[in-house]
C-alpha positions in Angstrom: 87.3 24.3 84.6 84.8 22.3 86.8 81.9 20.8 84.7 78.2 18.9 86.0 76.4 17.6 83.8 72.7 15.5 84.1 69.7 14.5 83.0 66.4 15.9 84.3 62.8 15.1 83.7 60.6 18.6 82.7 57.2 19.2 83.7 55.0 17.2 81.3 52.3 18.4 79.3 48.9 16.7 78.3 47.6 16.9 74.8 44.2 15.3 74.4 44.7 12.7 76.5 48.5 11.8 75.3 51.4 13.3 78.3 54.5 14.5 76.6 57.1 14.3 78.9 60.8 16.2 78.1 63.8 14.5 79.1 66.7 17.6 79.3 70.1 17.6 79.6 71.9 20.0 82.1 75.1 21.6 82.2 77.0 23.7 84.4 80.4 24.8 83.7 82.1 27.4 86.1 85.6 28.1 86.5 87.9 30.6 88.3 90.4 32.7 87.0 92.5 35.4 89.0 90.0 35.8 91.3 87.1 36.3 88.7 84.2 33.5 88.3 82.8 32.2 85.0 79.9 30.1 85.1 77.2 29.0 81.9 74.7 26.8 82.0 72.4 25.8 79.6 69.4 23.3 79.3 69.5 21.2 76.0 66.1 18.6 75.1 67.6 15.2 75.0 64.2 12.6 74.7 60.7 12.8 74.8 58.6 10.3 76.6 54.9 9.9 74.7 52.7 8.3 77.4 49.1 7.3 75.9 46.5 4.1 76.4 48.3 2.1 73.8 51.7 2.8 76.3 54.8 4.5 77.0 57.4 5.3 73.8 60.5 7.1 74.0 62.1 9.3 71.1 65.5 11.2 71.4 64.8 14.9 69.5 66.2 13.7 66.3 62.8 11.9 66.2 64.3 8.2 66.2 62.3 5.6 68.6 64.5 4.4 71.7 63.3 2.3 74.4 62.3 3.5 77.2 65.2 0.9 79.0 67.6 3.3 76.9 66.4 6.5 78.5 67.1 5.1 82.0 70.0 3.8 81.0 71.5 6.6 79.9 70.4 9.1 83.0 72.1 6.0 85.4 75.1 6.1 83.1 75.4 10.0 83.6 74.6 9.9 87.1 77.2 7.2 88.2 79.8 9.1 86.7 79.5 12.1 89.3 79.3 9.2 92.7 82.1 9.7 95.1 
């Protein structure tokens, strides 16, 4: 079974002057059996990045506050693993 897996930034919306950008997670799984091909994919909400005068704050969906150095850390993290 062959498996890709990232992270994506949505389309953000704007809310009275506050941009709500969703951070997704991506996965593609596909695999070949006999001559028939299985593939799913499916698009999972992973953070959301609150932008606003007072700043940029990042939340993963459980609601808890992460930094916004977290959020790129993790898509780098996810990314390197699929190099080469």
């Amino acid at each position: 079974m062959m498996r890709k897996e990232y992270l994506a930034r949505e389309e953000a919306a704007v809310i009275g002057g506050i941009r709500i950008t969703p951070i997704v997670r991506i996965l593609v799984r596909y695999t070949e059996i006999k001559g028939v091909w299985s593939f799913y994919a499916g698009k999972l909400p992973v953070y959301l990045i609150i932008s606003s005068g007072d700043g940029e704050r990042a939340y993963s969906i459980t609601g808890q506050e992460v930094s916004i150095q977290q959020v790129i850390s993790d898509c780098l993290v996810l990314a390197a693993g699929f190099e080469g």
